[in-house]
C-alpha positions, 0 to 999 in steps of 0.5 A: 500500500502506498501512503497517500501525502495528507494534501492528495497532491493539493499541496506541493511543498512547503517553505519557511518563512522569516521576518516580523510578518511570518505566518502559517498559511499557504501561498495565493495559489494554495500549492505551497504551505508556509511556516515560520521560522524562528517558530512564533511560539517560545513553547512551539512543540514538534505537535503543533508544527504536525497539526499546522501541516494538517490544517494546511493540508485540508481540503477545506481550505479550497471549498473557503478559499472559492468563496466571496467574502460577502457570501459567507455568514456572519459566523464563517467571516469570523473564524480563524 
């Protein structure tokens, strides 16, 4: 059996960033996940960077990353 990457394909690497605007997230084109570096937490755990790679790697941030902002509910614009 040949394990399948938590992306399916979506994603095609992943990059750290620096500087005082770095984030998790992905590029504008959702193919490459970004993570910062030095780590934004002092107490960042080797956990926190898999649950990072995880989200990052949903399918979820397609089905949001098609929609207009005014389209959302009021509760979607405000989740983070």
């Amino acid at each position: 059996m040949i394990a399948r990457p938590p992306s399916q394909g979506r994603r095609k690497g992943a990059r750290l960033t620096s500087g005082e605007r770095r984030s998790v997230g992905v590029n504008a084109g959702r193919t490459i996940v970004e993570f910062p570096y030095p780590s934004l937490a002092a107490d960042s755990t080797l956990r926190t960077l898999i649950c990072g790679v995880a989200l990052q790697c949903a399918p979820s941030k397609e089905l949001v990353g098609n929609c207009r902002l005014h389209e959302l509910k009021r509760r979607g614009r405000c989740a983070r």
